[in-house]
N, C-alpha and C positions, 0 to 999 in steps of 0.2 A: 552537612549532617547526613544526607539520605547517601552517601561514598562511607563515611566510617560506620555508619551502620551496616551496608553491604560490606565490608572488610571485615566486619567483625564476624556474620553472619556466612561469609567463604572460608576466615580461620576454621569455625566450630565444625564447618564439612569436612575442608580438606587437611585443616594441621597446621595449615600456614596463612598466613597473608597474603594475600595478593601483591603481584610487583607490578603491577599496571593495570588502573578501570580504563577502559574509552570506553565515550560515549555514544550508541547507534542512533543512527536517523530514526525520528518518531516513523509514526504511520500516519491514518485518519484519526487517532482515539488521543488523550491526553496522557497514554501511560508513559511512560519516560524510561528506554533500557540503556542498560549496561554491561559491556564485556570485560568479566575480570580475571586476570589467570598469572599465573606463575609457571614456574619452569617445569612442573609438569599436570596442572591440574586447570582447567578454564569452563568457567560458567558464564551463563547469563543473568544476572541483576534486572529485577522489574521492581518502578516506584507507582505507585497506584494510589492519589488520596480516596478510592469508589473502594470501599473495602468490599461493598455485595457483590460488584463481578472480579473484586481479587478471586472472593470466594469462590465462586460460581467456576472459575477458570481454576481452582487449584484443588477443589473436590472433585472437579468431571475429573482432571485428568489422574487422580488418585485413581478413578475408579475403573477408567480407560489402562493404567499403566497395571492393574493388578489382572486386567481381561487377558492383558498379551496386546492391544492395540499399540500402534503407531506414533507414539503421542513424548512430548519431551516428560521427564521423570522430576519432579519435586524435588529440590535438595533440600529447602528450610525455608521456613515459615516465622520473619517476623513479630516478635509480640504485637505489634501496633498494626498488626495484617493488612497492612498499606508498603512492603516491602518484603518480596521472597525472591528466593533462587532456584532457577531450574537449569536443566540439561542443554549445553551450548549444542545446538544440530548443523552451525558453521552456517553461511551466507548463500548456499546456491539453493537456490526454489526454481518450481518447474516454468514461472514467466523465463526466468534470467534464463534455462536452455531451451525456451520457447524460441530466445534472439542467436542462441548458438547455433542452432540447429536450421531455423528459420529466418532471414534476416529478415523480409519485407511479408506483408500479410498477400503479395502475388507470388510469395514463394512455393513452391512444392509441401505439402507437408510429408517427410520424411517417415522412412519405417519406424526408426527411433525414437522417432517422438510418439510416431500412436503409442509405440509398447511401453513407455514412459505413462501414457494417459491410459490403458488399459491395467496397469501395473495398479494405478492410482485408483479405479475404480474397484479392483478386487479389494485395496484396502476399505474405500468406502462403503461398500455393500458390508465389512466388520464392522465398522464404527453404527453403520446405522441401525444393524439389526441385533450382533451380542453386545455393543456399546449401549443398548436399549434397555438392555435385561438388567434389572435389580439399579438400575439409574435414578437417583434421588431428583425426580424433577420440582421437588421445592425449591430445589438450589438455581434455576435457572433467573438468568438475568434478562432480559424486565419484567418477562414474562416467562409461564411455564408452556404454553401451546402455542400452536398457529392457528391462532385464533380470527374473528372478526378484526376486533380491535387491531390488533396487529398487523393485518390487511390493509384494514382502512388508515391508519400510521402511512403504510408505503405509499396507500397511491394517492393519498394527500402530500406526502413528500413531492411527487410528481406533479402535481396538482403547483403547490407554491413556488417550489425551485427550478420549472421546467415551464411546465405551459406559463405562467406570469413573467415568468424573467422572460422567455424568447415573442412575450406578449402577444400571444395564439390566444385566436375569441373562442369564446365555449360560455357556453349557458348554464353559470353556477348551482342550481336547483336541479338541474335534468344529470347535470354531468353527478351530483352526489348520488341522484336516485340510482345510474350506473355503477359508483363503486360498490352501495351497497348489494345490488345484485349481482356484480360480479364477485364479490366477496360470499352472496350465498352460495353459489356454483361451486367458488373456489372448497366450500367447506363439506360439501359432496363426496370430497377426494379422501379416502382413509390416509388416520394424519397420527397411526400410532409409533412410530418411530424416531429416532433419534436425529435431526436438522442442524446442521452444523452452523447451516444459517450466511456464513460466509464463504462457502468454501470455493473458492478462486485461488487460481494459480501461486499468487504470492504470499498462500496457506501453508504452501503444499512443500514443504523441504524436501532434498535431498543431501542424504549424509552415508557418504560410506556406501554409493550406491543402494540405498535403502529409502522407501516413502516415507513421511510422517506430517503429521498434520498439526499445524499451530492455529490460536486465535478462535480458539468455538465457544468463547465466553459468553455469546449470543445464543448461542444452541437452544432449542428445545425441542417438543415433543410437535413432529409434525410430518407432510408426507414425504415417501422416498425421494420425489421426483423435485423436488425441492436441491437438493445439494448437484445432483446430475444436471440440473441446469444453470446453474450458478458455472459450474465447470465446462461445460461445454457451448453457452453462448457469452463466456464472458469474451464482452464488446469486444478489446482490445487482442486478443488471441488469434481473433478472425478465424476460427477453424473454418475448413472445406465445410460444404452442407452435406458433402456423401461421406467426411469422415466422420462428424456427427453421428448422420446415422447410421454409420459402421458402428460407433462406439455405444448406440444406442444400445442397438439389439444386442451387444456383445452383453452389456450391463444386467439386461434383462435374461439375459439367457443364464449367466452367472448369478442372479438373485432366483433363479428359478430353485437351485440349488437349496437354501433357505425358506423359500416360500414359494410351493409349486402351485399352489391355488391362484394365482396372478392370473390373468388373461392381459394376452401384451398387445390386443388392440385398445380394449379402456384404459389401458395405463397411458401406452402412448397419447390417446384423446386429450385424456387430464394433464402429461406432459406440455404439449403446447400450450395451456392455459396457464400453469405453473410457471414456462418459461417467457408468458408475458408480463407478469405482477411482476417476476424479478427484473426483467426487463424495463420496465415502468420505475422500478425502483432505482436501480441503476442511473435512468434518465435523472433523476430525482436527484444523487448523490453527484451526479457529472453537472448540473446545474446550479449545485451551489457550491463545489469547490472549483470548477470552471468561469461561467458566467458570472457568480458574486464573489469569491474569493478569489477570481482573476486566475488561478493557476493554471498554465498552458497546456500541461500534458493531458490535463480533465476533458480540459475543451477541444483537446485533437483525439480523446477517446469518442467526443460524441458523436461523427459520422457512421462507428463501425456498431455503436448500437441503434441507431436508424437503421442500417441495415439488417439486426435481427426484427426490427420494429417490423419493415416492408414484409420481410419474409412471413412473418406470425400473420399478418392481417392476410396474407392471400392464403395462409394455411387455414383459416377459421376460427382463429383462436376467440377472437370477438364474435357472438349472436346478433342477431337482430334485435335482441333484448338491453341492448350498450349503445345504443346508437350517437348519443352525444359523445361517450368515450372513444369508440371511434369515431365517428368525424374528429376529434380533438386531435387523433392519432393520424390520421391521412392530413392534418394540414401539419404538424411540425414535422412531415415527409416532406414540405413543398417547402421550406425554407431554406432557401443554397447558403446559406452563411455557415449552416453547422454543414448540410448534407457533403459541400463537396468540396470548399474549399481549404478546410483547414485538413481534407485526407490526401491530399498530394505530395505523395511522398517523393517527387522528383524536386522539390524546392532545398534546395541548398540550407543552411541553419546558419543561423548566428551563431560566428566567433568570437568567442570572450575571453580577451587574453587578461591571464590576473598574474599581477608579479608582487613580490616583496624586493623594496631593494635599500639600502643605504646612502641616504643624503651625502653622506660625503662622496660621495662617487656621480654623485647626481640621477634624477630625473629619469627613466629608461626612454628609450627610443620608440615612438609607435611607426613600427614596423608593416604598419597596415596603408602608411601615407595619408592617412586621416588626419593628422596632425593631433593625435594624443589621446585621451580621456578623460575619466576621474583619476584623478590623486588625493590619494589621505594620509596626514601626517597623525604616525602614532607617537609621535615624541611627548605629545601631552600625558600619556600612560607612564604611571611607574615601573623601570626599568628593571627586569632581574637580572641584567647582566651587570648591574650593581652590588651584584652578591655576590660571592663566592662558589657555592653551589651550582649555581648556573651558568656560569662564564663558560663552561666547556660545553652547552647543551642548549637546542637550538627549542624553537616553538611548536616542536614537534614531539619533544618528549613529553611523558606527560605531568611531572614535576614543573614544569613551566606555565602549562597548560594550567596546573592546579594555582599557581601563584599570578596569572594573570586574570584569570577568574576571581579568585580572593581578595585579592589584592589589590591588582591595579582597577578592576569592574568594567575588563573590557568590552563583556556581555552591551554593558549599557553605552558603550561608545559605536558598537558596531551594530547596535538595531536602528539607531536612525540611518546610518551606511547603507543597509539593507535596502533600507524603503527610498532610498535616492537612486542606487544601483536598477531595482526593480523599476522604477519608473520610465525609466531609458531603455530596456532589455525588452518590456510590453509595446512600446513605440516603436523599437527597432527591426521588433518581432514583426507589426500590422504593417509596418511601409517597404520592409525587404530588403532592409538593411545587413549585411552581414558582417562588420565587426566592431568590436566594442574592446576597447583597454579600459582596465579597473588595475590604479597602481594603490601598493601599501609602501610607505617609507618611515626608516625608524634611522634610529642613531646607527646601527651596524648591521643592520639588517638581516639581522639571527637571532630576536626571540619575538615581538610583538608584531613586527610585518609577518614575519612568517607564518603566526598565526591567527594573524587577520586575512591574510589572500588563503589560506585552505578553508576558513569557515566558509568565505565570499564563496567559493570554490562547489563547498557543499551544499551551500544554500540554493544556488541558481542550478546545478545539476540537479537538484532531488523536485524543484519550483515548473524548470522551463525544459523545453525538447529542444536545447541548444549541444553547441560545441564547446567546450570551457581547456583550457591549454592555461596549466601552472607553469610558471618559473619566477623559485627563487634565487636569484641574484649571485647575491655576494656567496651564498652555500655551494652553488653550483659553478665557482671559480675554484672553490677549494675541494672542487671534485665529489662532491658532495653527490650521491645519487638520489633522484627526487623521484 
């Protein structure tokens, strides 16, 4: 249903129907995208049942696209405002040339990349300051300011998903009387501008050598120094400390422009405090999609934000007036399970070899000398190489794709798959294990394996910081390029 309403709703743009939806990796949020295009027109497809930050996300950027800002362009809006199209700005964001440019966080950080992040903060100092002017902040999602509440929101996040899960003592009474007083500090900081709220690297597209910014559905009315630290200590990035604050004073020097009444020693002060709530938060979000939702790459982000964690507390960002918060903060520094084991970037990864292949040909070889893996037989699935229409076209198109979803409800054959794979991959992961075969076998091994070893495929790449190596079979005897 939510494809032929995006189909109908990419005709009304462009004139035509789309000749192909695929479907993108979620994120952290439950909205569910889609790329649709024909032969000369492609958008992206968003399904949202939260119609208040559909809204929230399709009125800023109305109002950001008529400023002149950075921002993807609205193509259509749904009646049921749980379904619109906007402007496709293609796949590379500035993490993904964080890994081009940078492979390891003891790499170099290269010229290209500061002018990449200086580029990106010229845009940000638009968004925050004429992105401000004449901005409907009724519209904002969940809230309109940075407020208390919204403080105390993060560092209770911190609070259950961080300090409880990695089970660090702190004295429940003293530690609340902390957040509220570091929340009244925090609100000291003038908070009348535009907060993107998320803005981290895999915000931050590039299209056409051009910036622009996705995902500020969260935004509202709060301080500068809010989105600049989001950007510059997010954990995983690992910037230098001296290009930080290269990129610091560069920001402030270039918002001076705008608003020359700043003094950039208070600013900087409130800076470090700004970039420890965020940081706190961070911890917060890395401890429940790491430690409770088990997801591996969460949990190998959490040593590089202890390390802004160390750096803030020696810079002073905590008073003598936090004391339980810090103490809470100096002992999840002494925990080596997050601190430093899981940041060893010299540990080899797990191999996961996934193949699709044809029963009649047999079994494939595990080539690891492990003597094999999981095998899953998709023959119990309705075949569309029983049709007509599909006998020439593999689990890769997306006509097949559409009929094995509809039809055969492969969805619901390969989420218990999922969770048996996943339980081996976590195991394999903690003892340093490095290979793993996950086989699919179908009758000819060209519609249903095929696309059960790229779900497997996508699932465990987007899940775990492993190595995943596809080969289908019998397609790749017929010269097939995979």
């Amino acid at each position: 249903m939510k494809k032929e309403i995006l189909s109908e709703i990419f005709k009304q743009w462009s004139g035509k129907l789309p000749d192909e939806i695929s479907t993108l990796p979620q994120s952290g949020s439950n909205r569910q995208y889609f790329r649709l295009s024909n032969e000369t027109q492609t958008a992206i497809g968003v399904y949202n049942e939260d119609k208040t930050e559909n809204r929230a996300f399709i009125e800023f950027s109305k109002h950001f696209f008529k400023k002149g800002l950075k921002v993807p362009q609205i193509y259509s809006v749904h009646d049921s405002n749980e379904i619109y199209l906007q402007e496709d700005l293609g796949n590379s964001n500035l993490y993904s040339l964080l890994d081009h440019f940078r492979p390891s966080s003891d790499s170099p950080f290269p010229d290209e990349l500061k002018q990449l992040y200086k580029t990106t903060i010229l845009q940000l100092i638009s968004l925050q300051v004429k992105g401000s002017e004449g901005l409907n902040y009724e519209l904002c999602y969940p809230v309109s300011k940075f407020d208390k509440q919204s403080i105390l929101w993060d560092l209770n996040y911190f609070k259950y998903y961080f300090l409880k899960l990695t089970g660090t003592a702190f004295h429940e009474a003293k530690l609340e009387n902390d957040f509220h007083n570091f929340a009244d500090d925090l609100l000291e900081i003038p908070s009348s501008f535009f907060m993107h709220r998320d803005f981290q690297s895999r915000n931050i597209m590039i299209n056409k050598d051009e910036i622009f910014f996705i995902d500020y559905q969260g935004g509202r009315m709060g301080p500068l120094q809010y989105d600049l630290a989001s950007l510059l200590y997010q954990a995983k990035a690992a910037i230098p400390q001296e290009t930080r604050d290269e990129l610091l004073e560069f920001y402030f020097t270039e918002l001076q422009t705008a608003l020359p009444k700043l003094e950039f020693k208070k600013f900087r002060s409130n800076f470090y405090s700004i970039v420890l709530v965020r940081t706190l938060q961070v911890l917060g979000a890395y401890g429940f999609r790491g430690i409770f939702e088990r997801k591996e790459h969460f949990i190998k982000s959490i040593p590089f934000a202890l390390d802004n964690l160390e750096f803030l507390l020696k810079q002073g960002a905590l008073s003598d007036n936090h004391t339980q918060l810090k103490s809470a903060c100096e002992a999840i520094l002494k925990i080596d399970k997050y601190r430093h084991q899981q940041k060893d970037k010299t540990m080899e990864k797990l191999l996961i070899r996934i193949h699709s292949f044809s029963y009649k040909r047999g079994i494939p070889e595990d080539k690891s000398g492990n003597g094999g893996g999981f095998v899953f037989d998709c023959r119990g699935l309705l075949n569309p190489g029983r049709y007509e229409p599909y006998k020439k076209q593999t689990g890769r198109d997306q006509p097949v794709k559409d009929f094995l979803i509809e039809k055969s409800k492969i969805e619901n054959f390969l989420k218990p798959v999922f969770t048996l794979v996943e339980s081996s991959v976590e195991t394999y992961i903690e003892r340093g294990f490095k290979n793993l075969s996950v086989n699919f076998g179908c009758t000819g091994g060209q519609h249903r394996s095929v696309y059960s070893a790229d779900q497997m495929a996508k699932h465990l790449t987007e899940k775990y910081d492993v190595e995943v190596e596809v080969n289908h079979i019998e397609q790749e005897l017929k010269n097939w390029v995979n």
